[in-house]
C-alpha positions in Angstrom: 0.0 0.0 0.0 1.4 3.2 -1.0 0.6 6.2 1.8 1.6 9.0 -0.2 3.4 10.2 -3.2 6.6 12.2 -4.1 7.6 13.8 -7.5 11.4 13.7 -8.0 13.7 13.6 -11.2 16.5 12.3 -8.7 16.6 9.2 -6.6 15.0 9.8 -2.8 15.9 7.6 0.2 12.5 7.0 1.8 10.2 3.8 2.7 8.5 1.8 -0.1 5.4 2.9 1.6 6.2 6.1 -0.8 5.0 6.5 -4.3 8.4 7.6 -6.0 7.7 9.4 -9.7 9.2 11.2 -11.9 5.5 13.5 -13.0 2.7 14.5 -11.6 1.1 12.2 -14.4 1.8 9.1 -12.3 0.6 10.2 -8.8 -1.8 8.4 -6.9 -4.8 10.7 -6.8 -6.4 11.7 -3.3 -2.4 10.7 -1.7 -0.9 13.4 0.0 2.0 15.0 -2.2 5.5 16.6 -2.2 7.1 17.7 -5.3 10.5 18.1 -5.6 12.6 20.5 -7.5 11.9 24.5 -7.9 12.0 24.5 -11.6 9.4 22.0 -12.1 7.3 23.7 -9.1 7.5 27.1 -10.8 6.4 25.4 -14.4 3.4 23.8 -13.1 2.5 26.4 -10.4 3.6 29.7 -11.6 1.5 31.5 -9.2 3.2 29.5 -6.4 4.2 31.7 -3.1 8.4 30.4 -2.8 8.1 31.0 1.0 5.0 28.7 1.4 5.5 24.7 1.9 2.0 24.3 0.8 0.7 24.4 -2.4 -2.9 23.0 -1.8 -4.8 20.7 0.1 -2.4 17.2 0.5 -0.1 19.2 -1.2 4.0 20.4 -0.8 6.7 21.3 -2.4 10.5 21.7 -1.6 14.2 22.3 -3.5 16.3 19.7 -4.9 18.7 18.8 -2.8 21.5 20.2 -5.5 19.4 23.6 -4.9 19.1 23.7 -1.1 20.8 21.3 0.6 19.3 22.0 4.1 15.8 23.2 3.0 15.1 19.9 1.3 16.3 17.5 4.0 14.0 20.0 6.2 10.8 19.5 4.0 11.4 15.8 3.4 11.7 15.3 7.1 8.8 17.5 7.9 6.3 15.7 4.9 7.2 12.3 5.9 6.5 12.7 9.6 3.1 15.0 9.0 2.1 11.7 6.1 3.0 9.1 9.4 1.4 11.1 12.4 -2.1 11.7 10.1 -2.2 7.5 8.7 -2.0 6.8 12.9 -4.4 9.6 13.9 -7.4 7.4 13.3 -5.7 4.6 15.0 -7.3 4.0 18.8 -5.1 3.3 21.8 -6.2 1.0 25.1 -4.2 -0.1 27.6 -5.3 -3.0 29.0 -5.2 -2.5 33.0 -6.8 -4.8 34.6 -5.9 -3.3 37.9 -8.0 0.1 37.1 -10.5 -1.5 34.5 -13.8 -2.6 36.3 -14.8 -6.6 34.9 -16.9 -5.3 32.7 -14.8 -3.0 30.9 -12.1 -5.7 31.0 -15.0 -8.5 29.6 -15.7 -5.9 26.7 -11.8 -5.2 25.9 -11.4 -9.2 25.7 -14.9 -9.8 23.6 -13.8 -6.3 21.3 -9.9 -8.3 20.8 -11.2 -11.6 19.7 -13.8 -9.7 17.6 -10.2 -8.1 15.1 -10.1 -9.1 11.9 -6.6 -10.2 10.9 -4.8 -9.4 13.9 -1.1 -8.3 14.3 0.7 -8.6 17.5 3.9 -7.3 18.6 6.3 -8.2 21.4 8.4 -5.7 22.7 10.0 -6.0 26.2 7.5 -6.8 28.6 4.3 -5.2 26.5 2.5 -6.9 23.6 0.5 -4.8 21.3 -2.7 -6.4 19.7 -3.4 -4.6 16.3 -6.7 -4.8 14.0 -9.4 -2.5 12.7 -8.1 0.7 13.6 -7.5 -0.9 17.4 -4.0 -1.1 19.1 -4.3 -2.7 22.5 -1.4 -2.3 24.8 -0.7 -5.4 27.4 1.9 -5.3 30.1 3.1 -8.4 30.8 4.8 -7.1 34.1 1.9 -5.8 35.4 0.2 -9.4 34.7 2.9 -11.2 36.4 2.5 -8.7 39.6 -0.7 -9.7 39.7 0.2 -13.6 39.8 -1.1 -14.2 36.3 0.1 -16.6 33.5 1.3 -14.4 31.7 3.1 -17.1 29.4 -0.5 -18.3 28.5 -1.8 -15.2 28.4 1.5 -14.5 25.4 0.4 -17.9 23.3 -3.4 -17.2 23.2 -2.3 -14.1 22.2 -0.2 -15.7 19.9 -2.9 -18.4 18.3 -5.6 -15.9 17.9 -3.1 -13.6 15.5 -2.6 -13.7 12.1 1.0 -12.0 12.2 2.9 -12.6 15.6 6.0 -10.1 15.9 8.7 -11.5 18.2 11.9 -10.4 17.3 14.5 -7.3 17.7 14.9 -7.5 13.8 11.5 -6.2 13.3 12.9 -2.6 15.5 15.7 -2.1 13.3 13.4 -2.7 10.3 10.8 0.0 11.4 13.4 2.1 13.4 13.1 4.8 10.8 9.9 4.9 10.5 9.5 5.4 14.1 11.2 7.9 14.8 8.8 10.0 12.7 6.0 8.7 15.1 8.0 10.3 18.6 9.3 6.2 18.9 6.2 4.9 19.5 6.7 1.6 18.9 3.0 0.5 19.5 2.3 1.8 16.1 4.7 -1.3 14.6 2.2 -4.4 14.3 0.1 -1.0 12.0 3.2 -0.2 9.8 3.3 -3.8 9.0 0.0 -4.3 7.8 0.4 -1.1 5.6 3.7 -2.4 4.0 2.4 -6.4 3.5 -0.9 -5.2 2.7 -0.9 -7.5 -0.2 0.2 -10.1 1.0 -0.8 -13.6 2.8 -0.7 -12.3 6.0 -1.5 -15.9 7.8 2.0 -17.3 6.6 3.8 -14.9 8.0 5.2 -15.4 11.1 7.9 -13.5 13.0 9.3 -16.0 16.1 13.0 -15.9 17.4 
């Protein structure tokens, strides 16, 4: 799945999330856009304001990085985080605590989990976050064990009731780029990779150290 798109004659170092052309011909209509290069900017917008980012609505521009170094690794970094923090704005967090959660908030939580479509689960430290239909649920294994539960069973059911189950420091480094334009919120992994293996069999993937 592509998230947005960028317009450059010249080779740019960014995800495969992006949709890297050449033209405003081969955009992906209703993507949010950056176009690169003042020359091209200027033919296409003539009535363009040089000291605005914006050009429209979903719309930016910067210089080449041959024309201004610093102003273009600037704009890139500033498109790419706004294009990351508006794809997770939709997305709901929940912590699980059963500790402050009253039973039946907890019974609706559990019921509302096993009701995801395709779920995606990540591991990292001592929380597991449970990702599907717009829902990330955070679950703290530490606070689990302090309350004397299984949290080993609580990790495999948890494991058997998702499609992807993320295990492993590789998936960090993969992602580590990505989310650092997302403050390092690392709940938002198990999201990224259902964006990026969209198309794919999601069942047969499996991430387990």
């Amino acid at each position: 799945m592509k998230i947005a798109n960028i317009v450059s004659t010249n080779k740019i170092d960014v995800s495969d999330e992006f949709n890297v052309v050449k033209t405003l011909d081969e955009i992906i209509i209703g993507k949010p856009t950056l176009i690169i290069g003042y020359e091209y900017v200027n033919k296409n917008y003539p009535e363009f304001d040089i000291s605005e980012f914006c050009l429209g609505p979903d719309l930016y521009w910067t210089f080449k990085r041959t024309e201004r170094r610093d102003k273009f690794e600037e704009d890139l970094n500033r498109f790419t985080k706004k294009v990351y923090k508006e794809l997770t704005s939709n997305i709901v967090y929940v912590f699980v605590d059963p500790i402050q959660h009253k039973g039946r908030t907890l019974i609706k939580i559990i019921r509302k989990i096993y009701s995801l479509k395709n779920i995606i689960s990540f591991v990292n430290g001592e929380m597991i976050y449970i990702y599907g239909d717009s829902f990330i649920f955070g679950v703290d294994l530490k606070l689990l064990r302090y309350m004397e539960l299984n949290t080993e069973k609580i990790k495999n059911k948890i494991k058997s009731i998702s499609s992807v189950f993320l295990d492993s420091n590789k998936i960090l480094i993969e992602y580590k780029k990505t989310v650092d334009n997302l403050d390092n919120q690392v709940r938002y992994i198990p999201f990224l990779f259902s964006i990026k293996n969209e198309q794919n069999n999601t069942s047969s993937l499996i991430h387990i150290p």
